[in-house]
TORFI-43146 format. One record per residue (C-alpha): residue in three letters; chain; x, y, z. Coordinates in nm, 2 decimals. Each point is the difference from the previous one (the first is absolute). Example, Ala and Ser with C-alpha at 12.3 -4.5 7.8 and 13.67 -1.06 7.14 Angstrom:
% TORFI-43146
<site "ALA" "A" <1.23 -0.45 0.78>>,
<site "SER" "A" <0.14 0.34 -0.07>>,
% end
This chain:
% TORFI-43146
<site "UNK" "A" <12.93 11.12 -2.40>>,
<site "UNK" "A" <0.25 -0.20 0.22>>,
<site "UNK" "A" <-0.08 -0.05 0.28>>,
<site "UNK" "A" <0.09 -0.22 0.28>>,
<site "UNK" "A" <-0.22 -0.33 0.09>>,
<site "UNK" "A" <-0.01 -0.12 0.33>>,
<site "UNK" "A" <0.20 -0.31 0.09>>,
<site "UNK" "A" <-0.13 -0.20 0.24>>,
<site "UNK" "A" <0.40 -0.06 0.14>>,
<site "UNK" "A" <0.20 0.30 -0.11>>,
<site "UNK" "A" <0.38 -0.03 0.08>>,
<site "UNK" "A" <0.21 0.23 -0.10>>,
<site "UNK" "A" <0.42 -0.07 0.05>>,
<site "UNK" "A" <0.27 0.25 -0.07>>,
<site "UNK" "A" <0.29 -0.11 -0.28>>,
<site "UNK" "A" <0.36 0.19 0.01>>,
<site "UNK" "A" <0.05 0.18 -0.35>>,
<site "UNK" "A" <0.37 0.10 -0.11>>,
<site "UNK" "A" <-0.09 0.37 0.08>>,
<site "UNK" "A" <0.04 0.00 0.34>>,
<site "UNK" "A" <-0.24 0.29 0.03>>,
<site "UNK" "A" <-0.24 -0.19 -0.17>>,
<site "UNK" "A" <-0.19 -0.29 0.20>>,
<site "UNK" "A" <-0.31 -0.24 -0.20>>,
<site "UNK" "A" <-0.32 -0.08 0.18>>,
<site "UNK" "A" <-0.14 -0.27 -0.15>>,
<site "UNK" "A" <-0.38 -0.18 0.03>>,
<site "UNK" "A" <-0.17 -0.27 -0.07>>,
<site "UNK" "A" <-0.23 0.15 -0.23>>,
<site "UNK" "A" <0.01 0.19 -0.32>>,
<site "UNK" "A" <-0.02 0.42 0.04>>,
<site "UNK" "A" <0.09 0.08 -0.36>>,
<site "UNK" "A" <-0.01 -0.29 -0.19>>,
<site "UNK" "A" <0.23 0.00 -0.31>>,
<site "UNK" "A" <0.05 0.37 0.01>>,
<site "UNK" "A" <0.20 0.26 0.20>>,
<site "UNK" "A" <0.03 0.30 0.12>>,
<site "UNK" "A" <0.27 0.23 0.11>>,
<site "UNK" "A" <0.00 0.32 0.21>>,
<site "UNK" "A" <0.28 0.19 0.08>>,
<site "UNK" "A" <-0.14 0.26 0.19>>,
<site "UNK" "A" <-0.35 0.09 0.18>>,
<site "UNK" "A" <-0.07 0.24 -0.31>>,
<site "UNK" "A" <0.01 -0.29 -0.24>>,
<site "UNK" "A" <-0.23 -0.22 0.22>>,
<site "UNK" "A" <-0.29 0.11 -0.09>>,
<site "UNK" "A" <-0.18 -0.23 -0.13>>,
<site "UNK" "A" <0.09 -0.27 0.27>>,
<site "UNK" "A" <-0.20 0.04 0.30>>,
<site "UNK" "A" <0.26 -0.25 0.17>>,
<site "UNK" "A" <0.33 0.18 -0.13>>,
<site "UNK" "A" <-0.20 0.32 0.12>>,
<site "UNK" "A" <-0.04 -0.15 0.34>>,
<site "UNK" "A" <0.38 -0.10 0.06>>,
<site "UNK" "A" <0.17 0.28 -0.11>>,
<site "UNK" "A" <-0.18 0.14 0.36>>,
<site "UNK" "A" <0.25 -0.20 0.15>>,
<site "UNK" "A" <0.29 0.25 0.03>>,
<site "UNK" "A" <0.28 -0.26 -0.05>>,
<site "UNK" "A" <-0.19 -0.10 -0.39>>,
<site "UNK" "A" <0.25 0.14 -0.28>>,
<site "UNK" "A" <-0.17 -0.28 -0.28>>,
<site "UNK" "A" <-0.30 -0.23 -0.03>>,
<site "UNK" "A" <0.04 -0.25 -0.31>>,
<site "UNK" "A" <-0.33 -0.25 0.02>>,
<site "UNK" "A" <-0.01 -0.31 -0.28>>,
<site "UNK" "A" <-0.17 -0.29 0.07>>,
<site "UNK" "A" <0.02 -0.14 0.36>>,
<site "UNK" "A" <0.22 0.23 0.16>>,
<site "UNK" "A" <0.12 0.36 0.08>>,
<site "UNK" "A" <0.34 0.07 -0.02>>,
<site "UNK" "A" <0.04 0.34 0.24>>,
<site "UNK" "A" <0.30 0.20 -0.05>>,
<site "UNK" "A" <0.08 0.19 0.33>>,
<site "UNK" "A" <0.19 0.31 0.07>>,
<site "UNK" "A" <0.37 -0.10 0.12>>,
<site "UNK" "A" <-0.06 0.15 0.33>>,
<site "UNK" "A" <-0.24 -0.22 0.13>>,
<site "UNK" "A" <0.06 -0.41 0.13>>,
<site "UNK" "A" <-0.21 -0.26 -0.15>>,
<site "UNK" "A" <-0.03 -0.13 0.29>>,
<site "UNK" "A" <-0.15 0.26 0.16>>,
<site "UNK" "A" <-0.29 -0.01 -0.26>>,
<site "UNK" "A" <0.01 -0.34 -0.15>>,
<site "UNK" "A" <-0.31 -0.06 0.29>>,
<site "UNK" "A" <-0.24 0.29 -0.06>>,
<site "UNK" "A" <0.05 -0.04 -0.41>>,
<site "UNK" "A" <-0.16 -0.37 0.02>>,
<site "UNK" "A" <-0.25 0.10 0.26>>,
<site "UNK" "A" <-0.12 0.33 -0.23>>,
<site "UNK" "A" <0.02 -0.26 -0.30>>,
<site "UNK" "A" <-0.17 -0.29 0.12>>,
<site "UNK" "A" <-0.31 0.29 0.12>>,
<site "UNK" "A" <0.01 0.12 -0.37>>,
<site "UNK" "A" <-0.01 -0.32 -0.18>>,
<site "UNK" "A" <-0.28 -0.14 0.28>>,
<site "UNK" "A" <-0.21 0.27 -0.01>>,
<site "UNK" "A" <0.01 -0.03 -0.43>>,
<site "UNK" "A" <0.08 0.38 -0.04>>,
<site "UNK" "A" <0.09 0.06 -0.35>>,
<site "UNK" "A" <0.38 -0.06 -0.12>>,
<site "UNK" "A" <-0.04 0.24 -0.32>>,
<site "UNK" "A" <-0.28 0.23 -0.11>>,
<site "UNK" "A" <-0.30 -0.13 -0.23>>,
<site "UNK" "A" <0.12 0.31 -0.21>>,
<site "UNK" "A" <0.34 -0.10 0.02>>,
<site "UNK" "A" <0.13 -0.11 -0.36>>,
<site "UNK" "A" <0.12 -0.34 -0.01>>,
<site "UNK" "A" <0.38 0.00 -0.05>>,
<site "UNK" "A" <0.15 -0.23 -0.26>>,
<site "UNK" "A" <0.35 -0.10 0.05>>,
<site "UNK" "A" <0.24 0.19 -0.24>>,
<site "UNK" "A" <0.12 -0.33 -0.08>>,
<site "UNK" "A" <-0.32 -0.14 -0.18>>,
<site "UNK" "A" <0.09 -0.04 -0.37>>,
<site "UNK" "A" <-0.20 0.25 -0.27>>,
<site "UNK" "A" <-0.07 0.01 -0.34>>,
<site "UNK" "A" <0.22 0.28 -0.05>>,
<site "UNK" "A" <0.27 -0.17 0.14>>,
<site "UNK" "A" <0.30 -0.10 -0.24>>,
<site "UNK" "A" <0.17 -0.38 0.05>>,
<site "UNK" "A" <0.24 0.16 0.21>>,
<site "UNK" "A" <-0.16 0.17 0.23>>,
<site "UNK" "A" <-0.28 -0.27 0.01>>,
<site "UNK" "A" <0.31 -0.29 0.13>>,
<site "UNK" "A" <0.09 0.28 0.26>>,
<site "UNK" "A" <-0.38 0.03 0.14>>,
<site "UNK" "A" <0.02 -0.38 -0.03>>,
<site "UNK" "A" <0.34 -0.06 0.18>>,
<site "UNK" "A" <-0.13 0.25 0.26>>,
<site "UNK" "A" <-0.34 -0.17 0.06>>,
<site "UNK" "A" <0.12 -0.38 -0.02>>,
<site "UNK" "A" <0.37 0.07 0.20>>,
<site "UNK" "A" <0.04 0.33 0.17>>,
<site "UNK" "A" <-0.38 0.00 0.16>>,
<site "UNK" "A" <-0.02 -0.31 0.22>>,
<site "UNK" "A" <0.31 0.10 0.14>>,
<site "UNK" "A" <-0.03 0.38 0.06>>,
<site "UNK" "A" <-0.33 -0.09 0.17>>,
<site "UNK" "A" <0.15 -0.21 0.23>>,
<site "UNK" "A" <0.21 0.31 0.14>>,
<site "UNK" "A" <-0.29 0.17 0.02>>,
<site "UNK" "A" <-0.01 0.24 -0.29>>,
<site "UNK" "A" <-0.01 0.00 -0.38>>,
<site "UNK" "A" <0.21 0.13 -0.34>>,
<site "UNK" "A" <-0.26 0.14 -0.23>>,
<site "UNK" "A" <0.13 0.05 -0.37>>,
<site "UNK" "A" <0.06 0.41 -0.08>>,
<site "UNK" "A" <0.19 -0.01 -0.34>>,
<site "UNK" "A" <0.25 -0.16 -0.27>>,
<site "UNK" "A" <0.22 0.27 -0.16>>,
<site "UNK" "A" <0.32 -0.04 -0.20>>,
<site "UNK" "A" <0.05 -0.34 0.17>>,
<site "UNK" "A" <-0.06 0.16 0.37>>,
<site "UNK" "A" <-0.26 -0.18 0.19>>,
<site "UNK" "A" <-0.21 0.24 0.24>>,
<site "UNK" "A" <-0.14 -0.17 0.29>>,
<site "UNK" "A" <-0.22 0.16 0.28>>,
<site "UNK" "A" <0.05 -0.13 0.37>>,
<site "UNK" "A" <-0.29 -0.07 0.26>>,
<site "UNK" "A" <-0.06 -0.08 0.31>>,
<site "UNK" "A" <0.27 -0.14 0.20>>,
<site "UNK" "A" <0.27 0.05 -0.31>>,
<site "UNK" "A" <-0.08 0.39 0.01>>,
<site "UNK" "A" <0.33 0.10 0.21>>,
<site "UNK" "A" <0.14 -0.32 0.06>>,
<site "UNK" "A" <0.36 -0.04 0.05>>,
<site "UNK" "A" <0.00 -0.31 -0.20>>,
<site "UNK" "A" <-0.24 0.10 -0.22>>,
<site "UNK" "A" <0.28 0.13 -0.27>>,
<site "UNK" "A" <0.19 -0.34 0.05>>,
<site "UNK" "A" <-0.28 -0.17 -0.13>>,
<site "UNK" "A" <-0.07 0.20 -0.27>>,
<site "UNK" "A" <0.32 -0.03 -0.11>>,
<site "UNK" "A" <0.16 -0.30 0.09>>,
<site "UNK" "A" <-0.32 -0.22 -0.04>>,
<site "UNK" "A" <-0.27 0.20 -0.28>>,
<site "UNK" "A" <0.22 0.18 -0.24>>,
<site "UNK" "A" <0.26 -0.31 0.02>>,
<site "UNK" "A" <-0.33 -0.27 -0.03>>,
<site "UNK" "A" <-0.10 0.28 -0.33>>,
<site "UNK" "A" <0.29 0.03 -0.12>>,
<site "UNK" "A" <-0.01 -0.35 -0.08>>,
<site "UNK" "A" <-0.32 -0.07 -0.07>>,
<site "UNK" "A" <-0.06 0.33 -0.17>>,
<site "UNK" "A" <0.29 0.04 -0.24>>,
<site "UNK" "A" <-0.09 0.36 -0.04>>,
<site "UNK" "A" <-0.03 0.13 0.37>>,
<site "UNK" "A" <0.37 0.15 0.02>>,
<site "UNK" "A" <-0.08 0.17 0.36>>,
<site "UNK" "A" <-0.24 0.00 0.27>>,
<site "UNK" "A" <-0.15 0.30 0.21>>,
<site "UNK" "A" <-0.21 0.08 0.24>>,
<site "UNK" "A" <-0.24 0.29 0.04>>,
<site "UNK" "A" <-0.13 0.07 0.35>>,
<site "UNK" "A" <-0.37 0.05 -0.01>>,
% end
């Protein structure tokens, strides 16, 4: 079960993302370590009691937790700095109080880039390119590219988190992955992106 463990000092600060609907709340304590999780919508978040409980805030359009921080996607109506205060105060109560970040039922979710038996050389270097390169530095906006497919040299990536919707989410995918795979990964030809 993850669940949070009280920090004797917990600090949480707010990071920008490139999505400007999209804001990251990070901590100074792991909530889902080396997983994550993604919910789109209240119907998906199920088995997160703390998605569950922030998609009561009206202004919640996304939760995407991996792990020391929440990045929150927000509807486009509302200000972040209108809410920026009462999401840190709910989230420091959560954490504190050591409520549970995913269900003990929950299954674990393993990163669609983990390399599997079944995988051929190709689409093994992809999941490792992804991992090793694309990771670190999706995470750091908040959000996270999960592998989906290789096809007839098309490349079928999944967006989450903050890169679900973001304006500059198809420049990086294009300008940055499928030019990085393309050269690494003689037989990516193209680069797509599926919206979970």
């Amino acid at each position: 079960m993850a669940t949070t463990q009280e920090a004797p000092n917990l600090e949480i600060y707010t990071e920008m993302t490139p999505n400007p609907d999209s804001l990251k709340f990070v901590m100074n304590q792991l909530l889902l370590p080396n997983q994550s999780a993604d919910y789109r919508d209240p119907e998906s978040a199920k088995s997160s009691p703390l998605a569950q409980e922030l998609f009561e805030y009206p202004f919640v359009a996304g939760v995407f937790i991996n792990n020391n921080f929440v990045s929150i996607t927000k509807n486009e109506e509302q200000e972040w700095e209108e809410v920026i205060p009462q999401v840190k105060l709910f989230l420091k109560e959560y954490v504190q109080a050591g409520k549970p970040v995913i269900d003990e039922e929950a299954p674990e979710t393993e990163s669609g880039n983990k390399v599997n038996e079944s995988d051929d050389e190709t689409v093994a270097r992809i999941k490792q390119m992804l991992e090793n390169y694309v990771k670190p530095a999706v995470e750091m906006d908040g959000g996270a590219i999960q592998f989906q497919s290789f096809e007839n040299g098309v490349l079928t990536l999944e967006l989450q988190g903050s890169c679900s919707g973001c304006p500059s989410s198809m420049v990086t995918l294009k300008q940055g992955i499928e030019s990085m795979m393309q050269r690494m990964v003689p037989q990516v030809e193209k680069v797509e992106a599926q919206e979970g």
